[in-house]
Structures are given as structure tokens and as C-alpha cells.
C-alpha positions as CSV (number, residue, x, y, z in Angstrom):
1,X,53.1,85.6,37.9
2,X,50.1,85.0,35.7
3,X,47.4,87.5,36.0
4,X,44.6,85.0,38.3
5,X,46.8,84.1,40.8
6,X,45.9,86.5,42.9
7,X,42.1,85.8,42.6
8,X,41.8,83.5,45.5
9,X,43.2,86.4,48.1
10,X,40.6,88.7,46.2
11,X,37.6,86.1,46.5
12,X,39.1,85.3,50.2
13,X,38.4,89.0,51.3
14,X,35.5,89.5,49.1
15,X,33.9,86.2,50.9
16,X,35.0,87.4,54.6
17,X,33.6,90.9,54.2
18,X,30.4,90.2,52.7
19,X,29.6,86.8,55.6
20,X,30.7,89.6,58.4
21,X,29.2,92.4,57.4
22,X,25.8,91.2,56.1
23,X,25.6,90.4,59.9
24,X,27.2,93.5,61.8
25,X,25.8,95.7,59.5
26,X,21.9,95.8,60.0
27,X,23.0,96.0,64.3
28,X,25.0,98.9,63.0
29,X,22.6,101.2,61.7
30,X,19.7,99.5,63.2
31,X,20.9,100.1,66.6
32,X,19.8,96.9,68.0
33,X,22.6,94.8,68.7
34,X,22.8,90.8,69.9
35,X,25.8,89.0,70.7
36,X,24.8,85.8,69.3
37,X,24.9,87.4,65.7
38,X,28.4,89.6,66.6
39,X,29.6,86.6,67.6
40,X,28.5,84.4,64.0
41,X,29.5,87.3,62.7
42,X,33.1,86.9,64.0
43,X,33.3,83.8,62.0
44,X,33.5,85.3,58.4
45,X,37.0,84.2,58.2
46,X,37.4,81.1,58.8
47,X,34.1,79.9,56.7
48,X,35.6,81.6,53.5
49,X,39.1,80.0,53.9
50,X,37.5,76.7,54.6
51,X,35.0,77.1,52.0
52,X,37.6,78.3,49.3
53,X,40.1,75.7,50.8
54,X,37.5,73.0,50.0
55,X,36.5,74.2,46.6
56,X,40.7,74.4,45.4
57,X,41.7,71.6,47.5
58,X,39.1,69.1,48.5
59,X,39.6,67.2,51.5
60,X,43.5,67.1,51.2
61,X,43.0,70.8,51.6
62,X,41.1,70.5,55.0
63,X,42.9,68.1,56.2
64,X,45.9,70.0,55.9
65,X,44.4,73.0,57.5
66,X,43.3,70.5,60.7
67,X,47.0,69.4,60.7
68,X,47.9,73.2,61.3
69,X,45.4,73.9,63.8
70,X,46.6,70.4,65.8
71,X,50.4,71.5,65.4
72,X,51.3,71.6,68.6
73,X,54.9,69.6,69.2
74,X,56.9,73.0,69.6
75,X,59.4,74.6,71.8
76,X,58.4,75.3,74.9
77,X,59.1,78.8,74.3
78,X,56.8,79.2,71.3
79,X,54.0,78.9,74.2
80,X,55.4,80.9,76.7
81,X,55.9,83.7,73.8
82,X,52.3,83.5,73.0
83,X,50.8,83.1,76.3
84,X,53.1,85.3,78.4
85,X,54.1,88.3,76.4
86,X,50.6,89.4,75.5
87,X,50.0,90.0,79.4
88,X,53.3,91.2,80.2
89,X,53.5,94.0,77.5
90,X,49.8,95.0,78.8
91,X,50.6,94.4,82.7
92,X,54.0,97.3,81.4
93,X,51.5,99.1,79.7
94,X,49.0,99.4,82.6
95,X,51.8,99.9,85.1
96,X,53.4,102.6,83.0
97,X,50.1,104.6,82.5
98,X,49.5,104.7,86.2
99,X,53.0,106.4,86.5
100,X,52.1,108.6,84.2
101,X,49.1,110.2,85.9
102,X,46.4,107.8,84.7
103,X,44.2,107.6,88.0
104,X,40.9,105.3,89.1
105,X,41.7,102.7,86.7
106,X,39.7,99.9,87.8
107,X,40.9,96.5,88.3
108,X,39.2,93.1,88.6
109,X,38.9,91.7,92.0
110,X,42.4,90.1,92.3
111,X,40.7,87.1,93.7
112,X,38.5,85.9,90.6
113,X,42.2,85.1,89.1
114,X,40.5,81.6,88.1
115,X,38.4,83.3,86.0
116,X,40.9,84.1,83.7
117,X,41.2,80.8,82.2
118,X,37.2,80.3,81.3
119,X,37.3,84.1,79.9
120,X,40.9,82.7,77.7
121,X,38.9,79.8,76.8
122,X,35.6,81.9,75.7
123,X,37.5,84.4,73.6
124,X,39.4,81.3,71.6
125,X,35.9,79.5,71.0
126,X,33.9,82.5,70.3
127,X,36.1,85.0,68.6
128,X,39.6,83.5,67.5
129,X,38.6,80.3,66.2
130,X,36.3,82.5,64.0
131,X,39.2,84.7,62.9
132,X,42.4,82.7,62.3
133,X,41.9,79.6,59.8
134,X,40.8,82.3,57.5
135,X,43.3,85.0,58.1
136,X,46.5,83.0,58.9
137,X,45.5,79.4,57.5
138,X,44.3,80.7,54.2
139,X,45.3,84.3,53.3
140,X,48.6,84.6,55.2
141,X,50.3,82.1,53.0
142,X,49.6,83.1,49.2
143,X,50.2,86.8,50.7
144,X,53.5,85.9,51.5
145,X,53.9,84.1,48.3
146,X,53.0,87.1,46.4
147,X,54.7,89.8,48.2
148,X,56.9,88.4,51.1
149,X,56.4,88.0,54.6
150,X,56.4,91.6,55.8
151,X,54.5,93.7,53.2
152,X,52.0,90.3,53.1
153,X,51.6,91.3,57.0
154,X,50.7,94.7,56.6
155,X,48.5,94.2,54.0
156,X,46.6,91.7,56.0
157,X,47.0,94.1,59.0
158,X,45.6,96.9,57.2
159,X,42.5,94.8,55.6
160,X,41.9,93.1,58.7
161,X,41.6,96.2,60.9
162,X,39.1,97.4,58.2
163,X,37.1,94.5,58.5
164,X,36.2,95.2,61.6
165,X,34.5,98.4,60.6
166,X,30.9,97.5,61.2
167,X,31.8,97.1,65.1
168,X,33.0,100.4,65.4
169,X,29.7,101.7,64.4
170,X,28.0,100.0,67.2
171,X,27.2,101.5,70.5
172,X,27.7,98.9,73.0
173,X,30.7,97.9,71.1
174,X,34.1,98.6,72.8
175,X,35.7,99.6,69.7
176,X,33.2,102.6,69.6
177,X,35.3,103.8,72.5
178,X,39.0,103.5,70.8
179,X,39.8,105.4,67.6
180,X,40.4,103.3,64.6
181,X,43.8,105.0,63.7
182,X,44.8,103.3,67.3
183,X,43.2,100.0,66.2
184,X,45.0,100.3,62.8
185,X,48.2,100.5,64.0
186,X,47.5,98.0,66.4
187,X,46.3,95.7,64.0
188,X,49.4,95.8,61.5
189,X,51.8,95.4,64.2
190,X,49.9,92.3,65.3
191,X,49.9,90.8,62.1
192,X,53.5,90.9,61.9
193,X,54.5,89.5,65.2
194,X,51.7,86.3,64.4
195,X,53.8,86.2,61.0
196,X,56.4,85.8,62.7
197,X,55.0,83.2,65.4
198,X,53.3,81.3,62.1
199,X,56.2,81.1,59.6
200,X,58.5,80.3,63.1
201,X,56.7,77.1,64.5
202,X,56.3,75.4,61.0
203,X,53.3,77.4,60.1
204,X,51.2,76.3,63.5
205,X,47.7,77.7,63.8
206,X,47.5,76.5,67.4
207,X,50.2,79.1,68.4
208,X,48.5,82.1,66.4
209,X,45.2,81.1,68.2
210,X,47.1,81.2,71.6
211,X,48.5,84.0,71.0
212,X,45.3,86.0,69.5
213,X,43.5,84.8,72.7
214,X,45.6,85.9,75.0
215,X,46.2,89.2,73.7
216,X,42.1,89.8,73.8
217,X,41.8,88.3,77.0
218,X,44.6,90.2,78.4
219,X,43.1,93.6,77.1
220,X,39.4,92.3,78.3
221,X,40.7,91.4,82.0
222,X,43.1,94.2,82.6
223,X,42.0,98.2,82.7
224,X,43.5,99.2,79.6
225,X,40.4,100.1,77.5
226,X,38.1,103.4,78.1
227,X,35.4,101.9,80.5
228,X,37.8,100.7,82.8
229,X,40.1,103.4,82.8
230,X,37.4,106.2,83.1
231,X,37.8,107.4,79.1
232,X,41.9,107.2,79.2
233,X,43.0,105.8,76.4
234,X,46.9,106.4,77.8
235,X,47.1,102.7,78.4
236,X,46.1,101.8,75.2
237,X,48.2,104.1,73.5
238,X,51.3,102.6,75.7
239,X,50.4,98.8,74.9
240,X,50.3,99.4,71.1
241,X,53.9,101.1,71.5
242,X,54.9,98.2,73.2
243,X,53.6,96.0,71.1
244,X,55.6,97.9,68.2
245,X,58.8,97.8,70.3
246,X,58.3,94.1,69.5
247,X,57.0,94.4,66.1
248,X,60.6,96.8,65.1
249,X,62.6,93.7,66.8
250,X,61.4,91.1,64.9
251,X,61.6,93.3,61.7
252,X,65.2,94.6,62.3
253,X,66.4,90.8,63.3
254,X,64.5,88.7,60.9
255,X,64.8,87.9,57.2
256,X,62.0,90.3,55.7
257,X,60.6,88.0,53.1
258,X,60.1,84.9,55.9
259,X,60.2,86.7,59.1
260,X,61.9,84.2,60.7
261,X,65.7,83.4,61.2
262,X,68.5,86.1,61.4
263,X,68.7,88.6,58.6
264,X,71.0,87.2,56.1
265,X,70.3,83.6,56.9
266,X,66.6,83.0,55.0
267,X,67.3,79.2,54.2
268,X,67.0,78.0,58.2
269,X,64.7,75.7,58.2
270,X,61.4,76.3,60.1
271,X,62.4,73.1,62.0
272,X,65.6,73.7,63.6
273,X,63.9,77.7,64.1
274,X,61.3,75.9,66.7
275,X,63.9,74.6,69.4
């Protein structure tokens, strides 16, 4: 491995950090936040992947990356695994918290259900869409190239938690109200179960989006974060266990350096892994 060939991750995060934070910063320490300019700020990864996709690979590049995005012949279960097990493990989480001796969480009026599908929608336009050509259309693949599925998740995990720093700084922010170890962990266990969801469906960036969004918009609608749970973070703590219940399945089951397919068996082919 030659000694540049890592330089493209290293501009990659360089690029995201710097289009983020010379956004979220000033609202940091300035007080004076506006969702607009969260919300542009969101965005840092996917302009440096496309930018950096354009200047290696020119139009071939992008196009490929639109392929991913539009990927969406899979399995059936593929969606229901990205759509249903985000609200499942937070419905357990919720559920289990209650048990517990979490009391007055509060709850959405069960009959603004519908709403659930234009508050999805928001959080994939707004926020994921932002995010995910960057982190798993770009970075995720020469990560894996360079140090195999797993430790390429965690490292993206780790630096991806960390780039939402700025947020945490913010006031009227809810990560103000979670501590970052939480979010960490969170974050790294995340990264490997969209791995896994990526490298599984042929490398699809319509699943990863899916899933992204549902797992924010489950956490959003559900009382599971501080202000609707009265300052109990026992929820949250339960839903990132969960979450690494999952995270430990996939790693024990799957080839480490693909993520995908039993342990053992690393040459089955992405295809015949989607049905």
C-alpha cells in the first residue's frame, strides 16, 4: 500500500469537518442558533464526497454514486430490516424503561400516527440525505479497502460521532441533553450494522438512508430522549444496548473483513446475500 492512498479518506474528513463546522460553530459559541444553517450544516458530507468523487472520477464517478442511491431492487427483507427494526428496538427500549421505573414519559398523541410518515420524510431530506453519500458512498468503501469491514466501521463510527461535536455545544440542541460517551457508542454500533446493510444489498445507499431515517425519526417520535422522558436518559441507555445486541450478532455471525455472509464463507456474493 503506497503511502497516498490513504489521502482521499484524509481530504474526505478534512473537507466534511471544515463545511460543517464553519457553520455550527459561530451558533455554538455565539449562542444564536437557526435551523436553516444546522440544517446546511448537516450537509458537509455529502458535498465533500461528491465534490472529491467529481474531482477523482468525473461524471462516471457520480453517476455511479446516483446508481447507489437508486439501488433499490432488493429483498423484501432488506426494507423491512431497515424500516422496522429501528422502531422495534426503540418501542423494546421505551417499553423496558417504563418497567424499570421510568415514569411521565410523554407520548405523542396516538392519533397523529400519519404524521409519522411527513416527519420520516423530513429527517431523510433534511438530515440523511446530507449525511450518507458522504459517509457511506464515499468514505465507507476505501475504509474497508484499507482496513476491513469492521475496524473501517468503527473508525467511521468514532469520527462521525465526533463530527457532530459543534451540536453538542448548542443549547437548544438535543444532543446538549445526552452525554457524548452515549452518543459514541451509539454511533459505532450504528456504523456497523449500516455496514452490514451496505456491503449486504450490493452496496445500496437507498437502504442506509432508510435505515438512518428511521432510526432518527423513531428516536424523534417516541419518548426516549431527555425532554420527553422528564431528564431520564434510562431509555436511551436501553436502546443503545439493544442496538449493540444487534451490532454483537452481526459481528459474531458475519465474515469480519465484509460483514456480510456467515463467518468462514467471505466469497458469497453480494447478489445471492440480497434474497
Amino acid at each position: 500500500m503506497h503511502r497516498g492512498s490513504h489521502q482521499p479518506i484524509i481530504i474526505f474528513f478534512l473537507m466534511t469537518y471544515f463545511l460543517s463546522w464553519v457553520i455550527w460553530l459561530p451558533m455554538a459559541f455565539s449562542g444564536k442558533s437557526s435551523e436553516l444553517l444546522r440544517i446546511l450544516g448537516t450537509f458537509g458530507p455529502t458535498l465533500a464526497g461528491l465534490l472529491l468523487t467529481a474531482w477523482m472520477s468525473g461524471i462516471s464517478g457520480l453517476r455511479s454514486l446516483g446508481h447507489q442511491v437508486l439501488r433499490w431492487r432488493l429483498s423484501w427483507r432488506w426494507y423491512a430490516v431497515a424500516l422496522v427494526l429501528p422502531p422495534v428496538l426503540v418501542l423494546a427500549a421505551v417499553w423496558l424503561a417504563i418497567w424499570t421505573g421510568m415514569s411521565n414519559p410523554t407520548f405523542n398523541d396516538p392519533g397523529q400516527l400519519y404524521l409519522v410518515v411527513p416527519a420520516f420524510l423530513y429527517v431523510l431530506f433534511t438530515s440523511v440525505l446530507g449525511e450518507e453519500i458522504g459517509w457511506r458512498g464515499f468514505a465507507l468503501p476505501r475504509l474497508q479497502a484499507h482496513f476491513g469491514a469492521l475496524l473501517g466501521s468503527i473508525m467511521l463510527g468514532v469520527l462521525w460521532a465526533f463530527w457532530h461535536g459543534p451540536l453538542f455545544l448548542m443549547a437548544d440542541n438535543f444532543h446538549a441533553t445526552i452525554p457524548f460517551a452515549l452518543f459514541l457508542i451509539q454511533s459505532v454500533a450504528l456504523a456497523v450494522v449500516m455496514t452490514w446493510l451496505f456491503n449486504s444489498t450490493g452496496k445500496s445507499l437507498l437502504i442506509v438512508h432508510l435505515f438512518h431515517a428511521a432510526c432518527n425519526t423513531a428516536i424523534g417520535v417516541l419518548p426516549v430522549l431527555p425532554m420527553d422522558t422528564g431528564g431520564d436518559l434510562r431509555a436511551l441507555w436501553i436502546a443503545v444496548l439493544l442496538l449493540l445486541v444487534v451490532t454483537g450478532w452481526i459481528i459474531v455471525h458475519c465474515d469480519p473483513h465484509s460483514l456480510t455472509g456467515p463467518r468462514g464463507n467471505p466469497s458469497l456474493s453480494s447478489a445471492e446475500r440480497q434474497h
